[in-house]
N, C-alpha and C positions, 0 to 999 in steps of 0.2 A: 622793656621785656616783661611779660606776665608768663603768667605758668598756673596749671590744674590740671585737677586728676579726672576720667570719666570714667564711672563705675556704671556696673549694670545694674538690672532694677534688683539683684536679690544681693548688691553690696560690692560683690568682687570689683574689685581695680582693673581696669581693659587699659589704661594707656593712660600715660606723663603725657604733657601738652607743655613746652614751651616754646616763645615766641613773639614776633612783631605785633601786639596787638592793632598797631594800623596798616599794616600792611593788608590789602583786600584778598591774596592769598595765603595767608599767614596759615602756621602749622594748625591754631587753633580752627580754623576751617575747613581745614583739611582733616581732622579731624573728624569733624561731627558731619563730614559731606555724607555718611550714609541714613543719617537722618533726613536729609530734604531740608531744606529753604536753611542751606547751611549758611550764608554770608548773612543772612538776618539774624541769626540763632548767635552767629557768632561775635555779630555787633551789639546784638542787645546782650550778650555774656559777659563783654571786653567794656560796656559801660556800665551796668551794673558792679561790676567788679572796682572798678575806677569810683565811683559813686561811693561804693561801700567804703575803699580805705579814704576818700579827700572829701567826702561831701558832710555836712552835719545833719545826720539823721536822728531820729529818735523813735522811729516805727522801720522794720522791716519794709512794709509795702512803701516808701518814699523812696525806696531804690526802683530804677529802671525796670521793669518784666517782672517783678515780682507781684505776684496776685493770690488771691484766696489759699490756694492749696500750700502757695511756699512759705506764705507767713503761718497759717497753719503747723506745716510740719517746722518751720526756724522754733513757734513755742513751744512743740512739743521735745526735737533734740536738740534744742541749742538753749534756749530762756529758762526751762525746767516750771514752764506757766503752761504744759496742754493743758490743764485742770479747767484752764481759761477761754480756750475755745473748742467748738463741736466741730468735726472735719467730715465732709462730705464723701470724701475720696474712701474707696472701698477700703484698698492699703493701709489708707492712715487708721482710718477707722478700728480695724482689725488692734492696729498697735496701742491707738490710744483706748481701746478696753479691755486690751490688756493690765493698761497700766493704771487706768482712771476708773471701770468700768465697776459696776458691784460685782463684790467678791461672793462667790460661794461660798458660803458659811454651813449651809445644810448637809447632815450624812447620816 
């Protein structure tokens, strides 16, 4: 049995997911069926997730489907290292100069 949350892109929580993660219809596919190429989305999800608590990682991107933008964003809200990389993605972007970017000092 696994379980997760899918929020939308401005944060809010849209729906609990638990469920068979082998079963090929499982609640987690039914879920994200209004995204498209749901039983891929939701295979490479249910192993990355698997990966993440049993496998011995030491980089985010060693997990299944994880690429540029999510290891990205893992340093910037999860490691507290964005300082350490440049994020291409417009979203991140915005965030990380907020938080990294020169400050305004002039008035």
């Amino acid at each position: 049995m696994s379980s997760f949350a899918l929020t939308s892109r401005n944060g809010r929580k849209l729906q609990e997911v638990e469920g068979d993660e082998k079963a090929p219809d499982s609640a987690s596919t039914k879920a994200i069926k209004t995204f498209g190429l749901q039983r891929k989305r939701a295979e490479m999800i249910q192993r990355m997730s698997q990966e993440c608590l049993w496998k011995e990682w030491t980089h985010v991107t060693e997990l299944h489907g994880v690429g540029k933008y999510a290891a990205n964003a893992y340093a910037i809200f999860c490691t507290r290292k964005g300082d350490r990389v440049t994020p291409t993605d417009h979203m991140l972007n915005h965030y990380w100069n907020f938080l990294y970017g020169p400050k305004n000092t002039s008035i």
